[in-house]
MDAnalysis code that builds the backbone (N, CA, C; Angstrom):
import MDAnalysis as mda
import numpy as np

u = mda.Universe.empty(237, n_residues=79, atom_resindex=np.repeat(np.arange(79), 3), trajectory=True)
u.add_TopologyAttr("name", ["N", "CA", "C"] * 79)
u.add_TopologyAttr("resid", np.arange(1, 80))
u.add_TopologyAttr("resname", ["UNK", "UNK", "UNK", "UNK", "UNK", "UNK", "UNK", "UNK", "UNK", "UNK", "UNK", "UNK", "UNK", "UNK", "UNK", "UNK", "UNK", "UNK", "UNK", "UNK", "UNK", "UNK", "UNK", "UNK", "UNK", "UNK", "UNK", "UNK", "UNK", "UNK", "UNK", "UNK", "UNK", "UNK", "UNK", "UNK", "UNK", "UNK", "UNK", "UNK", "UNK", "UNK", "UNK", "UNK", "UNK", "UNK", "UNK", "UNK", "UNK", "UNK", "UNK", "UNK", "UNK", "UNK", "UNK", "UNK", "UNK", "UNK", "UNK", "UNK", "UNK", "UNK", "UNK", "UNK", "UNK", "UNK", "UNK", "UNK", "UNK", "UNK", "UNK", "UNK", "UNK", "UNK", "UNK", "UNK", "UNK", "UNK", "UNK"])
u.atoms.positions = np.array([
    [34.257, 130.339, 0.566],
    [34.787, 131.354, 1.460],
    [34.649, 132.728, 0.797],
    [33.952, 133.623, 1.245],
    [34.146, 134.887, 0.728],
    [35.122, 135.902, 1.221],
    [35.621, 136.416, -0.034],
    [36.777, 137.140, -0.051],
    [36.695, 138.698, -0.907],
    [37.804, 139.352, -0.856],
    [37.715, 140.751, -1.157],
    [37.133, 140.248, -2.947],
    [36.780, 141.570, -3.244],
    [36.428, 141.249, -5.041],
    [35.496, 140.223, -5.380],
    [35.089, 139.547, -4.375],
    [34.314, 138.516, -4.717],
    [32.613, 138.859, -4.855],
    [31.814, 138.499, -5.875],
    [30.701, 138.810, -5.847],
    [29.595, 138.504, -4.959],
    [28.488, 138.900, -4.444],
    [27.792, 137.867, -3.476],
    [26.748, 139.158, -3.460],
    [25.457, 138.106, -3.192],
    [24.008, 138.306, -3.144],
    [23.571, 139.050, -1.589],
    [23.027, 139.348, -1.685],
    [22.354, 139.621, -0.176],
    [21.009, 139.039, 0.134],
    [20.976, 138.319, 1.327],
    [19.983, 136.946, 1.523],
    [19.229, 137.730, 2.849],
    [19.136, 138.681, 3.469],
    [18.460, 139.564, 4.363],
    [18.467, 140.948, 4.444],
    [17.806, 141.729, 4.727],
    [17.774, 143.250, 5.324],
    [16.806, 143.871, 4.174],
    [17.129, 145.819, 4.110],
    [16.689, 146.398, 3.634],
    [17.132, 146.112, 2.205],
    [18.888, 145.431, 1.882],
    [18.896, 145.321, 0.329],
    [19.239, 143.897, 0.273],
    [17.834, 143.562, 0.801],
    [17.677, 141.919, 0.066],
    [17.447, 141.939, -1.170],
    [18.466, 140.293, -2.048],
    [18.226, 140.511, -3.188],
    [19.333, 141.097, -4.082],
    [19.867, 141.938, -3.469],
    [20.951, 142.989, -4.556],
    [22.192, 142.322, -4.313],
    [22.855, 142.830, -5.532],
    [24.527, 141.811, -5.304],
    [25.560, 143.041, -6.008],
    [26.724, 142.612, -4.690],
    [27.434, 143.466, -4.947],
    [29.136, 142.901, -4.794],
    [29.861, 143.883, -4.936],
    [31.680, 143.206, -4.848],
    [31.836, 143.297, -3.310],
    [32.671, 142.786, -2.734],
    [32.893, 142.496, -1.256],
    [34.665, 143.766, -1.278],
    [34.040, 144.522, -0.796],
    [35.665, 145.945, -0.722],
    [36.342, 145.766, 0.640],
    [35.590, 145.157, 1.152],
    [36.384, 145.201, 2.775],
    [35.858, 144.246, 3.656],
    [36.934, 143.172, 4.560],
    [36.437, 142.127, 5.305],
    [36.808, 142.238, 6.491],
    [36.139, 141.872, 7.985],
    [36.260, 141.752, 9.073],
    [35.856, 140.671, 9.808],
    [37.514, 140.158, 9.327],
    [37.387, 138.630, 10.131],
    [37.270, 138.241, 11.656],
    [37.729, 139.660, 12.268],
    [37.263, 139.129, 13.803],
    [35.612, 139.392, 13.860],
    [35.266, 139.980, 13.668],
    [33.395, 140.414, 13.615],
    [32.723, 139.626, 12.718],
    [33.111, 138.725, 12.021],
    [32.399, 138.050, 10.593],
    [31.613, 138.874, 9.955],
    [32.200, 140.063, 9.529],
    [31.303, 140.606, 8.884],
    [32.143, 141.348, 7.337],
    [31.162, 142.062, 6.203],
    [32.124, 142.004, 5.229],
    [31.276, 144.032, 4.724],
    [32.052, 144.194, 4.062],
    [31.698, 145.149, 3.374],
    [31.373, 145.299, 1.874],
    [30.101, 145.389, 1.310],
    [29.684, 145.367, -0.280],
    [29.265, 146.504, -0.748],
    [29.693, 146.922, -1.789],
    [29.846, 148.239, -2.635],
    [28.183, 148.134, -3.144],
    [28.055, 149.565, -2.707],
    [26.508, 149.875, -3.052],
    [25.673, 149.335, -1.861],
    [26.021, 148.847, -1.332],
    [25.006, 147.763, -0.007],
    [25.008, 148.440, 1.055],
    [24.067, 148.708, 1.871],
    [23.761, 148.493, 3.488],
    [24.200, 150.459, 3.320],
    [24.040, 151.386, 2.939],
    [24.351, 152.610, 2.864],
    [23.717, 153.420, 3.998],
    [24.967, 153.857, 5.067],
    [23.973, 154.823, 6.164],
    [24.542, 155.778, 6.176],
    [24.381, 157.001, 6.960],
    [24.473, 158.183, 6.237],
    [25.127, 158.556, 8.021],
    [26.845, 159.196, 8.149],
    [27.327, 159.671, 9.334],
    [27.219, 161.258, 8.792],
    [27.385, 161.408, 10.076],
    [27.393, 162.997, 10.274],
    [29.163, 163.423, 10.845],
    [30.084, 164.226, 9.994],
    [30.978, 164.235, 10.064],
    [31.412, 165.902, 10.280],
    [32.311, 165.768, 11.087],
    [32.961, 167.026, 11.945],
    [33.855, 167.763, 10.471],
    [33.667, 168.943, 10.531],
    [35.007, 169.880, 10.099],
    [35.873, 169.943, 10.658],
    [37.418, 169.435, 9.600],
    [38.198, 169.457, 10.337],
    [39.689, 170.783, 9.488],
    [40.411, 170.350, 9.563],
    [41.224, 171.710, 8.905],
    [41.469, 170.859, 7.372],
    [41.960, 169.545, 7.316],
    [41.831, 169.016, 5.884],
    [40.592, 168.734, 5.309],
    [39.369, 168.491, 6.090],
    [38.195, 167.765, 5.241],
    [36.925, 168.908, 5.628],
    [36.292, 168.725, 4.572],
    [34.846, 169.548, 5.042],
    [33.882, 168.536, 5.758],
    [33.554, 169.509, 6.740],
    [32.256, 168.546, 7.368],
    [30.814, 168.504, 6.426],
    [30.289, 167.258, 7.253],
    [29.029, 167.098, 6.543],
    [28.064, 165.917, 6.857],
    [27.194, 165.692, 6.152],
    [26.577, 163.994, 6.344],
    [27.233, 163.789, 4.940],
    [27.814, 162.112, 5.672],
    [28.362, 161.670, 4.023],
    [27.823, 159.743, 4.395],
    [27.108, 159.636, 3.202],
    [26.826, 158.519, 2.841],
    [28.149, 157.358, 2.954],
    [27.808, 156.235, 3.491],
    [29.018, 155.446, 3.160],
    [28.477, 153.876, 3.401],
    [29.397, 152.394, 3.063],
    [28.998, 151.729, 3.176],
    [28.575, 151.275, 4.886],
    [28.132, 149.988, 5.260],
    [28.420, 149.969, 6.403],
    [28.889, 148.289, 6.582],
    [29.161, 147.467, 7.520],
    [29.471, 146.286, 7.492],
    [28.219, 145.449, 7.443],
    [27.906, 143.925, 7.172],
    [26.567, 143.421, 7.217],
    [27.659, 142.312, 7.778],
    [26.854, 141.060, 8.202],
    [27.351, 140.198, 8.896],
    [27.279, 139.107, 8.005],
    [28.242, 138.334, 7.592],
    [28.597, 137.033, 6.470],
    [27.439, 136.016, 6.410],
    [26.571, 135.600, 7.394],
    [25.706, 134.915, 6.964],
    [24.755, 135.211, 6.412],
    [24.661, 136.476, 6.103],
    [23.349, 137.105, 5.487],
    [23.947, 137.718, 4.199],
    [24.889, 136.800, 3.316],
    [25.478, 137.063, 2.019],
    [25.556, 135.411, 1.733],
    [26.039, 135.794, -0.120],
    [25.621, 134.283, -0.688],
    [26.543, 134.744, -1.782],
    [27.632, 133.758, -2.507],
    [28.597, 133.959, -3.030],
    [27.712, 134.042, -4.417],
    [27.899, 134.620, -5.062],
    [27.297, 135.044, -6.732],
    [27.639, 134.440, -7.397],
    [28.845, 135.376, -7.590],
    [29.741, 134.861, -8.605],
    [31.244, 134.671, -8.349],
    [32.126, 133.414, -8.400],
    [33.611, 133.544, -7.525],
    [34.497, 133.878, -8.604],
    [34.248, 134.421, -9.807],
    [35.661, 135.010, -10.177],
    [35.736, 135.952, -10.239],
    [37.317, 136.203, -9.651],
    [38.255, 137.115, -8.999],
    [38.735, 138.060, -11.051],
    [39.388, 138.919, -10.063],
    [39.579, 139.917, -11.769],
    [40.236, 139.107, -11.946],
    [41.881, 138.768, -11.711],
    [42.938, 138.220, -11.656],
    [42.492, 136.777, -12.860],
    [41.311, 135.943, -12.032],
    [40.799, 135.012, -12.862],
    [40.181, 135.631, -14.240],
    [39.729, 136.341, -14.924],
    [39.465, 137.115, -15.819],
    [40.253, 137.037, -16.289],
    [41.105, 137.628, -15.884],
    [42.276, 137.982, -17.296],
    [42.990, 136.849, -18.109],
    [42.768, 135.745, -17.430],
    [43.392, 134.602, -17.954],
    [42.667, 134.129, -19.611],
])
């Protein structure tokens, strides 16, 4: 089962091949979010707290097109 922190490969797309930590999951969409992975670029409004701009960010990929790496968690580390 892949989960937050968990390592995993990428088995399709533009970053087939690359492996990254899983930062964010979306269990109704089956899809997950991996640091460094799937990077598209929004175009973002000025607002009175933030500057506008294009800002790079991750985007979601869909769980079957990931492959668990490596399953230990930090938590497991430290032991």
């Amino acid at each position: 089962m892949i989960k937050k922190g968990i390592k995993v490969k990428i088995l399709t797309g533009k970053d087939k091949n690359k492996d990254g930590d899983v930062i964010e999951i979306d269990r109704k969409n089956n899809r997950a979010k991996v640091k460094g992975i799937n990077i598209v670029k929004k175009h973002v409004k000025t607002t009175k707290e933030k500057k506008g701009g294009i800002v790079s960010k991750e985007n979601f990929i869909h769980l079957s097109n990931l492959a668990i790496f490596e399953t230990k968690k930090k938590s497991e580390a430290k032991k």
